[in-house]
LOBA-791498 format. One record per residue (C-alpha): residue in three letters; x, y, z. Coordinates in pm, whole numbers, padded with zeros to 5 digits, always signed. Layout:
% LOBA-791498
ALAXYZ;...
***
This chain:
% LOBA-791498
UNK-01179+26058+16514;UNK-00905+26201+16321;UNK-00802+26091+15938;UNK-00495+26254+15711;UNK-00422+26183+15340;UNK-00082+26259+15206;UNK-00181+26467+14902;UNK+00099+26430+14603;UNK+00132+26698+14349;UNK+00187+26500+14001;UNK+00448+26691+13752;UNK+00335+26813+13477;UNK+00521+26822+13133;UNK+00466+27066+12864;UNK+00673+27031+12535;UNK+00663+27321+12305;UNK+00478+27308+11968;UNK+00706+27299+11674;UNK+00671+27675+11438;UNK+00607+27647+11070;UNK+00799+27910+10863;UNK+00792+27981+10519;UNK+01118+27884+10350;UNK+01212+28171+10287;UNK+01175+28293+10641;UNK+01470+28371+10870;UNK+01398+28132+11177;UNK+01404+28340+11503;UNK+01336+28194+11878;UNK+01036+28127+12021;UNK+01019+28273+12359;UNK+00925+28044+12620;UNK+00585+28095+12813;UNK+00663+28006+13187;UNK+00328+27780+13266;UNK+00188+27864+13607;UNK+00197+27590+13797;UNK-00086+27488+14049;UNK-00112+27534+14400;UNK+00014+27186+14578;UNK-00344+27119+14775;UNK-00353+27153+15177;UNK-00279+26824+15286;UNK-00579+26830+15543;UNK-00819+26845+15257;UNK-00891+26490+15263;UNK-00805+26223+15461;UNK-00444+26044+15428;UNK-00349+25771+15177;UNK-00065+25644+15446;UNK-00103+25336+15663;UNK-00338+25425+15907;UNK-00409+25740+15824;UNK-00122+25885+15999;UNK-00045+26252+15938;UNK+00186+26320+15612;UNK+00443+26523+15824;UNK+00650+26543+15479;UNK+00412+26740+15351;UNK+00246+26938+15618;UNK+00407+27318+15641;UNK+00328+27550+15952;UNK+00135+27760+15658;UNK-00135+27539+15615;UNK-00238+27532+15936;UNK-00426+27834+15930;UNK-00603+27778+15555;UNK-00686+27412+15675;UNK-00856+27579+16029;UNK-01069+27782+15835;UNK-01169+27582+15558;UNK-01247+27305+15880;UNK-01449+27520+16046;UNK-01585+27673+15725;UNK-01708+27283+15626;UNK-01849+27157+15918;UNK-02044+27437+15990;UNK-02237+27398+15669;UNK-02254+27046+15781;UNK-02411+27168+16068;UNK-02611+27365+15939;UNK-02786+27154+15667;UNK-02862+26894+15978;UNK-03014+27171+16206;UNK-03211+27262+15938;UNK-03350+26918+15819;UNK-03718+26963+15752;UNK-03796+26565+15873;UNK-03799+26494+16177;UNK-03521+26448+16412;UNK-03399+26097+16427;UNK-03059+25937+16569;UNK-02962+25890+16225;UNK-03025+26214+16084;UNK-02899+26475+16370;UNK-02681+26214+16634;UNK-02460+26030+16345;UNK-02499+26275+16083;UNK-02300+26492+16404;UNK-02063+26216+16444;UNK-01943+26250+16104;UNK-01923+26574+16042;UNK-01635+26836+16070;UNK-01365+26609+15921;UNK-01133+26817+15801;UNK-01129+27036+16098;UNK-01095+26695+16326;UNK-00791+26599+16059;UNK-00600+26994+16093;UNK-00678+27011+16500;UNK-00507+26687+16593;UNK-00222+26709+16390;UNK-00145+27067+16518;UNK-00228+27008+16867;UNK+00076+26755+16840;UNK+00304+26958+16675;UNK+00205+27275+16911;UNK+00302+27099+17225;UNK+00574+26893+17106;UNK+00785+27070+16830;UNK+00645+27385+16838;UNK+00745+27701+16654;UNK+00718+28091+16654;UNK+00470+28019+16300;UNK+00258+27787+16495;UNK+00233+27991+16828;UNK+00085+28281+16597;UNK-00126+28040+16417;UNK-00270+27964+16780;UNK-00299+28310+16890;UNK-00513+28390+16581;UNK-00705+28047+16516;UNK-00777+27967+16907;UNK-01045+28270+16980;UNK-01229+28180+16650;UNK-01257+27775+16718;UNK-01421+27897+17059;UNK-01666+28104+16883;UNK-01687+27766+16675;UNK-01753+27536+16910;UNK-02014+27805+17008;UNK-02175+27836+16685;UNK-02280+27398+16702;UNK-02361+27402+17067;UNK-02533+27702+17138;UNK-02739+27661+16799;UNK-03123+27668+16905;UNK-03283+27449+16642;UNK-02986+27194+16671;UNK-03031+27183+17025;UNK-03430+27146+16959;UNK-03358+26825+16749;UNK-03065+26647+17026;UNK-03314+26712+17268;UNK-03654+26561+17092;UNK-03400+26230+17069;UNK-03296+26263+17442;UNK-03657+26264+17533;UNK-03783+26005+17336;UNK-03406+25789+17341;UNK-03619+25459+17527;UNK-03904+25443+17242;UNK-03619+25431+16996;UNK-03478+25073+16941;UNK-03132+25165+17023;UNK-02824+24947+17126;UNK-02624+25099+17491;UNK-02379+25261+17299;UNK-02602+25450+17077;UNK-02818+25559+17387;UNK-02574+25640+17588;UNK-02403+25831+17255;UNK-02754+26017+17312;UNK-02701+26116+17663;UNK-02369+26236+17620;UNK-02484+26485+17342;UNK-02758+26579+17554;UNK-02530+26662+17819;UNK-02254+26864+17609;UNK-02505+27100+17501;UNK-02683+27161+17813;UNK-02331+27175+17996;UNK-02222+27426+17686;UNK-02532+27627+17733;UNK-02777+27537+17518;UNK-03068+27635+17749;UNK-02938+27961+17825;UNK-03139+28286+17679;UNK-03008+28419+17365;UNK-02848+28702+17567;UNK-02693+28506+17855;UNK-02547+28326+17500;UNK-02417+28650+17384;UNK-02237+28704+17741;UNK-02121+28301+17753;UNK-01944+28342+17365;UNK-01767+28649+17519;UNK-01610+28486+17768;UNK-01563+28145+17574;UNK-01383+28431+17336;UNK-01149+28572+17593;UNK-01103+28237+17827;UNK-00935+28033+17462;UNK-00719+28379+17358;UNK-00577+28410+17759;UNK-00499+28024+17752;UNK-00315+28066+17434;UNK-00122+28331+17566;UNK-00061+28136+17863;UNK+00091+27802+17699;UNK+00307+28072+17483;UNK+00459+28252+17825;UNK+00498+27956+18000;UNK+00714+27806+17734;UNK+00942+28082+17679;UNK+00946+28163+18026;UNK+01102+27792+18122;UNK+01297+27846+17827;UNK+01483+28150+17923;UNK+01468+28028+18309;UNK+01697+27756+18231;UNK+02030+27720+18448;UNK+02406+27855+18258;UNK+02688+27744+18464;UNK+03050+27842+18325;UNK+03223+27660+18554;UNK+03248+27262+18531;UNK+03326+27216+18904;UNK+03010+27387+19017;UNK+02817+27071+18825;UNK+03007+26828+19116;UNK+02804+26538+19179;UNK+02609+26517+18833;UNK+02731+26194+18602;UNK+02969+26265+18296;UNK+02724+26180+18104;UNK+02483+26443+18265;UNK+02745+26719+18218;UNK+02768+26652+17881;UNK+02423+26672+17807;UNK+02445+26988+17974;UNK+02693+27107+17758;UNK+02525+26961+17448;UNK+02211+27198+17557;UNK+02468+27454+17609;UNK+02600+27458+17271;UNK+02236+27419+17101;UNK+02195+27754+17234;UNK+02522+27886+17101;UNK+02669+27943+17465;UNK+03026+27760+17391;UNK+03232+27632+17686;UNK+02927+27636+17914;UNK+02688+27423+18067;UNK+02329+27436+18078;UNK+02044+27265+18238;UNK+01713+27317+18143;UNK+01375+27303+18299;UNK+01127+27071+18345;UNK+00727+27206+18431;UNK+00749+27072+18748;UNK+00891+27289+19068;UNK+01159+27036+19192;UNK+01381+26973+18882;UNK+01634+26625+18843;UNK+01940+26806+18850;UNK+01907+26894+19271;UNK+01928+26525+19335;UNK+02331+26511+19224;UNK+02429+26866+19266;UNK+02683+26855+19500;UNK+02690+27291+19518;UNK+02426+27446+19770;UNK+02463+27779+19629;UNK+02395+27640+19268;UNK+02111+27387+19382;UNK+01937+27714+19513;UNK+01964+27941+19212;UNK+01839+27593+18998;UNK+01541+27590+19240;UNK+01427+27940+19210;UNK+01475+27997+18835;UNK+01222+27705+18874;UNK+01013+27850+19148;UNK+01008+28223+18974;UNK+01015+28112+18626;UNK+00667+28289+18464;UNK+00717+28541+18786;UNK+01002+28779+18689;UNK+00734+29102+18603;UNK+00823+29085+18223;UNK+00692+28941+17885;UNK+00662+28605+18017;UNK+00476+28690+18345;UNK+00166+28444+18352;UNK+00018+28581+18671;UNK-00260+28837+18553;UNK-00318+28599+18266;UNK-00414+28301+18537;UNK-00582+28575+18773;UNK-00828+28694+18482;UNK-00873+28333+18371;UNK-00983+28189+18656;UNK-01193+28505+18736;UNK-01404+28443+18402;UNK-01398+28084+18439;UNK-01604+28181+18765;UNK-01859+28405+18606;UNK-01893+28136+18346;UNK-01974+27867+18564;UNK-02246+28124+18697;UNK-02359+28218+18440;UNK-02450+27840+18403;UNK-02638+27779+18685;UNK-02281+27635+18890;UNK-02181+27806+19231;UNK-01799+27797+19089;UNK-01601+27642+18834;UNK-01535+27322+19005;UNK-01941+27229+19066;UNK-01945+27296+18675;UNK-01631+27069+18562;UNK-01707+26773+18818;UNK-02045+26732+18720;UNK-01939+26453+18463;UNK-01703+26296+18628;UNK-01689+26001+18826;UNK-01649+26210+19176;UNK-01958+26407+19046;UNK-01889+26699+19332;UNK-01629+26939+19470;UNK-01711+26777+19810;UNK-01642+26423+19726;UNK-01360+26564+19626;UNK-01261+26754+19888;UNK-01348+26450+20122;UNK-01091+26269+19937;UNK-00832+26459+19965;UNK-00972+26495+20300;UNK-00847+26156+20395;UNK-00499+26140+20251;UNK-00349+26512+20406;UNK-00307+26401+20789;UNK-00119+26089+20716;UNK+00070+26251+20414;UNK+00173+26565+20602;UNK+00293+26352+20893;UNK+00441+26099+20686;UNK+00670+26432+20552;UNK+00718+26586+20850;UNK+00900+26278+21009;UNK+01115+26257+20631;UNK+01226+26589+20725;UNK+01359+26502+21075;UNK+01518+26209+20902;UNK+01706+26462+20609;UNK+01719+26721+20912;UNK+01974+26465+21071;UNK+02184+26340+20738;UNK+02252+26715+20695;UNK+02408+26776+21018;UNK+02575+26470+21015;UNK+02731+26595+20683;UNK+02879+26861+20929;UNK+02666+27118+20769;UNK+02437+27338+21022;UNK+02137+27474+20795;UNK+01821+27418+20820;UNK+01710+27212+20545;UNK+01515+27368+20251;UNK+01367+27263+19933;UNK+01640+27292+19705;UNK+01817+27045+19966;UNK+01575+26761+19996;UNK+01588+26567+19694;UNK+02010+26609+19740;UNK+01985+26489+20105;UNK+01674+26247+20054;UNK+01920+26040+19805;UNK+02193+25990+20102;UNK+01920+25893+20327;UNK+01825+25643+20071;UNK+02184+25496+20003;UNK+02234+25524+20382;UNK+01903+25333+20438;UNK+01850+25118+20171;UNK+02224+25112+20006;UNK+02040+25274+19633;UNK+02224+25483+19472;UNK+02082+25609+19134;UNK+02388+25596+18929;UNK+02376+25241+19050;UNK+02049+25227+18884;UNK+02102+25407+18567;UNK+02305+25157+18395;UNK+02006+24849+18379;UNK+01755+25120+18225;UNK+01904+25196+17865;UNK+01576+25374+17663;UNK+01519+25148+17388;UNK+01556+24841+17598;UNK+01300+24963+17867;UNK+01064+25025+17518;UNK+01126+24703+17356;UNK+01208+24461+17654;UNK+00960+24597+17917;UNK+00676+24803+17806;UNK+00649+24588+17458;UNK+00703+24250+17728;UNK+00416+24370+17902;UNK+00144+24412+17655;UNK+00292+24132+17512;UNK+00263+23876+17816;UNK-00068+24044+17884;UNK-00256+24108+17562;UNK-00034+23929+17335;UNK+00021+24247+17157;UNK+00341+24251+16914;UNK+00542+24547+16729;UNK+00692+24661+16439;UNK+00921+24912+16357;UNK+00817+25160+16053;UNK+01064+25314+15924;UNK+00859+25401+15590;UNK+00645+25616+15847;UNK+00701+26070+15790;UNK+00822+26177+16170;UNK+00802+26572+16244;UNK+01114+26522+16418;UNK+01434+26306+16379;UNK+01421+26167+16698;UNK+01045+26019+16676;UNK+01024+25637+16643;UNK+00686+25495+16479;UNK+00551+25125+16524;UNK+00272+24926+16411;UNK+00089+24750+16667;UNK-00057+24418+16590;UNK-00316+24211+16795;UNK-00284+23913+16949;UNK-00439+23726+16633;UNK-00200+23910+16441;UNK-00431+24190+16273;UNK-00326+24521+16272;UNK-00439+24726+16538;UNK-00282+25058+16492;UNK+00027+25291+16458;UNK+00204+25474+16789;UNK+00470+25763+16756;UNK+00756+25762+17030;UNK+00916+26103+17096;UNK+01120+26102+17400;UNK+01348+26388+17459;UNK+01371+26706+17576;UNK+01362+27007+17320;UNK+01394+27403+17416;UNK+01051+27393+17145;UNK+00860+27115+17358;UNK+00616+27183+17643;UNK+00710+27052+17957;UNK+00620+26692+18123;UNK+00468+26331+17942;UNK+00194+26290+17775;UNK-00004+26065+17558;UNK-00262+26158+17237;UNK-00410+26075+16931;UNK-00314+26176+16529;UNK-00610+25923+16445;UNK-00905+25819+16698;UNK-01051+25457+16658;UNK-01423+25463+16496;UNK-01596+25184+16335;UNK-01833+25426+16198;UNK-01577+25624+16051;UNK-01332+25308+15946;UNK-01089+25469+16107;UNK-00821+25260+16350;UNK-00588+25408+16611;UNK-00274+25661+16571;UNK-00159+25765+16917;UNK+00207+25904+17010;UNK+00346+25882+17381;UNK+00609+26216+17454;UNK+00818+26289+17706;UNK+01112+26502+17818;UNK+01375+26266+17880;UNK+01738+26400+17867;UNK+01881+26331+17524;UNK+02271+26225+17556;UNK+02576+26321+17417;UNK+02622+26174+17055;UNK+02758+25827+17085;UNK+02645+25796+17465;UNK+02306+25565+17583;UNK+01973+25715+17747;UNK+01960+25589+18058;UNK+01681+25631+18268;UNK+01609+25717+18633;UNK+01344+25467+18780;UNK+01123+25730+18749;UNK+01144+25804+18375;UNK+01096+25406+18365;UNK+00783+25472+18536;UNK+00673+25714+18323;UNK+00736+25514+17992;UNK+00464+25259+18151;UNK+00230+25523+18277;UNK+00213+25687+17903;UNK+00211+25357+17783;UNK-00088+25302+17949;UNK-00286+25556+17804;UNK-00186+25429+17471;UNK-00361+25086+17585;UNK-00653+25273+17632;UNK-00651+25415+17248;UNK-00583+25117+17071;UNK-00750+24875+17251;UNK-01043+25094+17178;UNK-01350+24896+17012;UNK-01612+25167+16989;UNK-01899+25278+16701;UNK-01924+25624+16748;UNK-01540+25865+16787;UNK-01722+26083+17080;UNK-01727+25762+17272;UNK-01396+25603+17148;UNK-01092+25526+17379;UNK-00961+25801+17617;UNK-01255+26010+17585;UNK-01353+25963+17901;UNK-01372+26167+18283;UNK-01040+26311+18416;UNK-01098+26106+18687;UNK-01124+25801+18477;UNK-00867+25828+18205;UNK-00566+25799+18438;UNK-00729+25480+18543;UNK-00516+25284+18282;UNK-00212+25457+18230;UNK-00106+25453+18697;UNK-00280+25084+18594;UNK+00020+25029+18394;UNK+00299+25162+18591;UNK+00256+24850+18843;UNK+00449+24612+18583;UNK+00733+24812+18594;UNK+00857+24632+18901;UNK+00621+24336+18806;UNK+00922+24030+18879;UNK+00880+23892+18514;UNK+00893+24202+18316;UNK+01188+24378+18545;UNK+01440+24087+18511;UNK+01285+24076+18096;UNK+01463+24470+18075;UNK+01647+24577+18378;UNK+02017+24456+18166;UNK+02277+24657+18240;UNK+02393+24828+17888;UNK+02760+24742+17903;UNK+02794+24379+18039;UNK+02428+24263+17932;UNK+02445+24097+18272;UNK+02068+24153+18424;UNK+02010+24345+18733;UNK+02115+24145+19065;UNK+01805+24073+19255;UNK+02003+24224+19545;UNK+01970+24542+19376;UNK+01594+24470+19287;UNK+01514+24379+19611;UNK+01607+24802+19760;UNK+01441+24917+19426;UNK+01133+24767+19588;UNK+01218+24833+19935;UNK+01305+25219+19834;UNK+00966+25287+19643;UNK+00772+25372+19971;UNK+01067+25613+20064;UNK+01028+25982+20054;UNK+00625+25902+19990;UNK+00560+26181+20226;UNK+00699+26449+20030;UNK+00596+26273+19706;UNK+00232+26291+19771;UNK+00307+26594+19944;UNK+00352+26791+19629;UNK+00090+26660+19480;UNK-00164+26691+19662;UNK-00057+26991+19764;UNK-00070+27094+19335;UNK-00450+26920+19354;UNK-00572+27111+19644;UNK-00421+27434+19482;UNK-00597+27324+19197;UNK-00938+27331+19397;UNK-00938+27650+19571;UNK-00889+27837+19254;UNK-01181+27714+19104;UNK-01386+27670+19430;UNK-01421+28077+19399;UNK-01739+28231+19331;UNK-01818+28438+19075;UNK-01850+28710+19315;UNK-01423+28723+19434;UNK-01295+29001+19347;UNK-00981+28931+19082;UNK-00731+28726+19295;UNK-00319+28824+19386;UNK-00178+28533+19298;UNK+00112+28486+19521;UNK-00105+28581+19818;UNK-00392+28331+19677;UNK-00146+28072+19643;UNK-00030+28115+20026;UNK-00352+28115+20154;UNK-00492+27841+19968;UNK-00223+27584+20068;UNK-00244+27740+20453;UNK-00623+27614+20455;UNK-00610+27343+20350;UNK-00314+27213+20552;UNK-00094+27183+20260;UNK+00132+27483+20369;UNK+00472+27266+20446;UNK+00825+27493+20385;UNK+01010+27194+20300;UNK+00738+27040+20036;UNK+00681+27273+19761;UNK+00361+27227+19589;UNK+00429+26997+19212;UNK+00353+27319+19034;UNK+00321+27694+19133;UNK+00030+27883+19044;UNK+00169+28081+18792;UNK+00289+27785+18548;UNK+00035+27473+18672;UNK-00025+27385+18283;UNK-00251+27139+18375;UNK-00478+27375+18490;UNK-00458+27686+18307;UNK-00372+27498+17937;UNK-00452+27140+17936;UNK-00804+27073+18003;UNK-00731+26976+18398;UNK-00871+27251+18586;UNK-01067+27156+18939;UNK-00947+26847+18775;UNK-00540+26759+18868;UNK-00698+26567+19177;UNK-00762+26317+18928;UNK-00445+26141+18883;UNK-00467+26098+19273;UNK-00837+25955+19221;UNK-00742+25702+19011;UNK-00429+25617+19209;UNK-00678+25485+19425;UNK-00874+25249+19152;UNK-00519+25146+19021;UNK-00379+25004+19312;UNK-00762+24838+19390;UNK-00727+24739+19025;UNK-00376+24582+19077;UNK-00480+24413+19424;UNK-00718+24175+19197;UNK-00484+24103+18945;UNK-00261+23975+19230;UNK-00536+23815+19429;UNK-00637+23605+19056;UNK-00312+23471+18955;UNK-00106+23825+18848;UNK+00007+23849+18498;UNK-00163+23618+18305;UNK-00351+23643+17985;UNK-00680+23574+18090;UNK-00680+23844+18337;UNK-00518+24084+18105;UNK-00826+24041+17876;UNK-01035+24064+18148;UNK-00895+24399+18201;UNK-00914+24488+17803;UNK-01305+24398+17784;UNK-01431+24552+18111;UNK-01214+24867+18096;UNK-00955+24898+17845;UNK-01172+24874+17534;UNK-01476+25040+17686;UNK-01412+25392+17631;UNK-01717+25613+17742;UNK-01996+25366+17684;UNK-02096+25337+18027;UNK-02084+25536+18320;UNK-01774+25515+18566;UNK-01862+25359+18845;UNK-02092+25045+18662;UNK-01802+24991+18451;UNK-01534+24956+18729;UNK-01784+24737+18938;UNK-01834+24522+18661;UNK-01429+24445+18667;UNK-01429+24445+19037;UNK-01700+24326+19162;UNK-01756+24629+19458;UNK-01647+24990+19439;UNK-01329+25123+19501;UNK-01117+25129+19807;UNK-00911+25367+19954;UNK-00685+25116+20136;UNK-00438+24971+19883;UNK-00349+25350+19775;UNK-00259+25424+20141;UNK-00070+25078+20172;UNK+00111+25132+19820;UNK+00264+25470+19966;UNK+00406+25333+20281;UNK+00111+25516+20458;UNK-00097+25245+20626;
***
């Protein structure tokens, strides 16, 4: 839905006009008038002139970010405006497309900073977002709390059978009709007056949010000044560290930073107890040290309004209000879902711990184990069990070999998808690699962005979004980037890769799918925009062909002898992936059920403590385990506070279970073939939000989803 010109500012010449002077004049110097030259034009002004429309990052400065919101917003609400106040009747046409093409520029500014704001961003841009955030919620306001616009959506919505239109048009229909009654649309102009409030306050406290919790991890980071504390790490770990050290100007020390997660990489090698603690709670107390970068009154008044909102709205809490549209529909299907994996999860953790319990006094050590020990320990148990050792690992998963040779295979063997460096591409960042994707008839299909390391300017964790969303209406084709925060080595050293990170590449990967294989009309409807509980669908869809036999053996080479990974080897990869399942679901479900409880809370709560919240919400709901640390804290849960997943992180859970469903058929019809991989593309892939959820995954199935493979998959059934 998004489109970027590169805008070129042609030189102008001027020559100076000759003088005439009489002959018997004494010639004296003209003085030069300096010509004022004009203003280069904001590059968001019109759509790009690149391939693809991408985003002319050689052009685009963090000072027109702010002009270009302003104008956007200026622009489409005219837009807006002039279809709201159409004197003919309302007609799909005239209000429902006319909608879908409006606010261009604004689309164009917003997606371009939203990727340079989480990935590369800057002091400029975090006071661009500060300023600009409060006024695009008073924005968004302005369209969907507009009475006579409503008036118009909803004489289509009541009339959408009579009309002659094709699914995707009526369900296009539906989905408007939804948005604005969801947004508030039917509220009295007062109760609209109280909602733009605390739309107003709700996008300025998530702002400020997203800005603690980056300089908060930031300044949490780990400085060691003593080599031999960093036992047990790699060399080529320590001299990343060191590399991050010296970034910072901290010669002849070491530093690790953080990750958004609680449990960070670094406890699995670290040899030092003492320094494995102190890594764990700059972690654990990162946004909770009472100063500047203290998120915990922020997330207590945030999800306090987001109460009274969903009140305001008719909802009993948040939650009732977020899950109405998605596939689970409730807070209690929900609940009842999470309902079924806690008892075998917790138990499945508990008997982990005995096993890590026992490895540590083996090890001649007499403490009782703790969470800062368990990823250290859990690796012996799994070299003691299933003779894997990481390091051991490491070597077959070089970066740009797991890229090219495995997630590239995959799409390849699957969708007969094929890539192309481009070089001739602007990057916002040295380290971003941009390909062209091309079809399996050879047509160009669109343009992805790789940025894989870690930066002290990039928000935590992976993710996957779009510079340019696929529209036919628009003529607009795909331009998605995948990031992560991968560990950049030492110059002259390769990026190898935990299985994990492997994993990750796939998942992220998978998402992409989901853009470019996108084949939709209308850009509200187009690729990813789709349920929380659906969109993750694809990308844990994905992950299963990391370990698929025919794409590990196509990437798994070790770097240095080019000799591919011994099946031996292969063969405890597989064997290990059910180990330590307890306290990996643990966490996470222990993060989703967090998740809940915040936004299960009626408007009525008084404003919450949030350490004492955070105890009591994981005590009732059986999540309260000292050894398993919830994935994230309260206090910097991004997801939830920042990044559209409140009452919503139970989602990557949900679709855990239609992936593994998902991945049981492709095994039971013949695995990794073609035909099912288009299967896959037309029923689900290139469907975007044209149907509902559960239609569309029958129609690839056959029944609804099952919670049985999930549980199997994780060593729990």
């Amino acid at each position: 839905m998004h489109r970027f010109r590169m805008l070129s500012m042609a030189t102008a010449t001027f020559a100076l006009a000759a003088c005439s002077t009489s002959l018997t004049a004494v010639p004296r110097p003209v003085p030069s008038v300096p010509v004022a030259q004009p203003a280069p034009p904001n590059p968001f002004e019109q759509a790009s002139t690149l391939p693809f429309h991408a985003p002319p990052f050689n052009l685009i400065k963090d000072s027109d970010f702010q002009p270009a919101f302003e104008e956007g917003m200026k622009r489409e609400l005219t837009e807006i405006e002039k279809i709201a106040d159409n004197p003919e009747p309302a007609t799909f046409e005239n209000t429902i497309v006319a909608m879908e093409k409006s606010g261009r520029m604004l689309d164009r500014t917003e997606e371009a900073f939203n990727g340079l704001s989480s990935a590369n961003t800057d002091d400029a841009l975090q006071k661009v977002e500060e300023i600009e955030a409060p006024k695009l919620a008073a924005h968004h306001d302005a369209i969907y709390l507009n009475s006579k616009l409503f008036q118009r959506v909803q004489s289509i919505y009541e009339q959408r059978n009579k009309l002659g239109l094709d699914p995707e048009a009526l369900q296009l229909v539906k989905v408007y009709y939804q948005q604005f009654v969801h947004a508030g649309a039917r509220l009295s102009d007062a109760d609209k007056t109280k909602l733009r409030a605390i739309n107003e306050q709700l996008s300025t406290l998530e702002a400020a949010f997203n800005r603690k919790l980056l300089a908060g991890t930031k300044a949490a980071a780990l400085i060691v000044d003593d080599k031999a504390k960093l036992a047990g790490m790699s060399e080529g770990e320590i001299a990343a560290a060191a590399q991050a050290a010296d970034s910072r100007g901290l010669k002849g020390k070491w530093l690790i930073p953080l990750q958004n997660t609680t449990q960070q990489p670094a406890l699995r090698p670290l040899d030092n107890r003492a320094v494995r603690k102190e890594l764990f709670e700059d972690s654990w107390t990162r946004t909770e040290k009472g100063d500047a970068n203290d998120t915990r009154d922020t997330i207590a008044t945030i999800a306090k309004l987001r109460a009274e909102k969903a009140a305001l709205l008719g909802y009993p809490n948040y939650a009732a209000y977020v899950l109405e549209d998605q596939m689970a529909k409730t807070p209690a299907a929900v609940e009842k879902f999470m309902a079924q994996l806690v008892p075998p999860t917790v138990a499945k953790a508990r008997a982990e711990a005995r096993a890590i319990q026992e490895v540590i006094y083996k090890d001649g050590q007499h403490f009782k184990l703790k969470p800062w020990d368990w990823e250290h320990y859990a690796e012996q148990v799994r070299k003691a069990k299933y003779d894997l050792d990481e390091n051991q690992v490491k070597p077959y998963f070089e970066l740009n070999n797991v890229l090219e040779k495995g997630v590239f295979y995959a799409a390849h063997e699957l969708y007969g998808l094929t890539f192309k460096e481009r070089t001739d591409i602007p990057v916002y960042q040295p380290d971003v690699r941009v390909f062209e994707v091309f079809d399996k008839d050879g047509s160009p299909l669109g343009l992805m962005y790789f940025d894989y390391f870690k930066r002290d300017n990039k928000s935590g964790g992976a993710w996957m979004d779009n510079f340019v969303q696929q529209s036919k209406l628009l003529g607009d084709k795909p331009v998605i980037y995948n990031v992560a925060n991968f560990t950049k080595p030492a110059p002259g050293q390769p990026a190898l890769l935990s299985f994990d990170d492997v994993v990750t590449m796939f998942h992220e990967f998978g998402h992409a799918l989901h853009g470019l294989f996108a084949d939709e009309e209308y850009p509200t409807l187009s690729g990813t925009n789709v349920a929380r509980d659906f969109v993750e669908f694809p990308s844990q869809f994905n992950q299963h062909w990391a370990l698929y036999p025919q794409v590990l053996k196509h990437y798994a080479i070790n770097y240095k002898t080019g000799e591919p990974m011994p099946q031996a080897l292969v063969d405890r990869i597989k064997k290990a992936a059910k180990f330590n399942q307890g306290y990996d679901l643990g966490e996470e479900l222990a993060a989703a059920e967090l998740d809940m409880q915040w936004h299960t809370l009626p408007a009525s709560a008084p404003k919450q403590d949030v350490d004492k919240f955070e105890i009591e919400a994981l005590k009732k709901t059986h999540m309260d385990l000292s050894d398993v640390p919830t994935r994230y804290r309260s206090s910097y849960f991004l997801h939830i506070w920042s990044n559209g997943y409140a009452a919503g992180y139970y989602a990557y859970l949900w679709t855990e279970m239609l992936d593994d469903d998902a991945y049981q058929w492709f095994l039971k019809h013949g695995g990794m073939t073609r035909a099912n991989g288009q299967r896959f593309r037309d029923l689900i892939l290139s469907r975007g939000h044209t149907e509902d959820y559960g239609p569309m995954f029958r129609s690839f199935y056959g029944k609804d989803p099952d919670i049985g493979p999930m549980l199997k998959d994780r060593g729990l059934r």
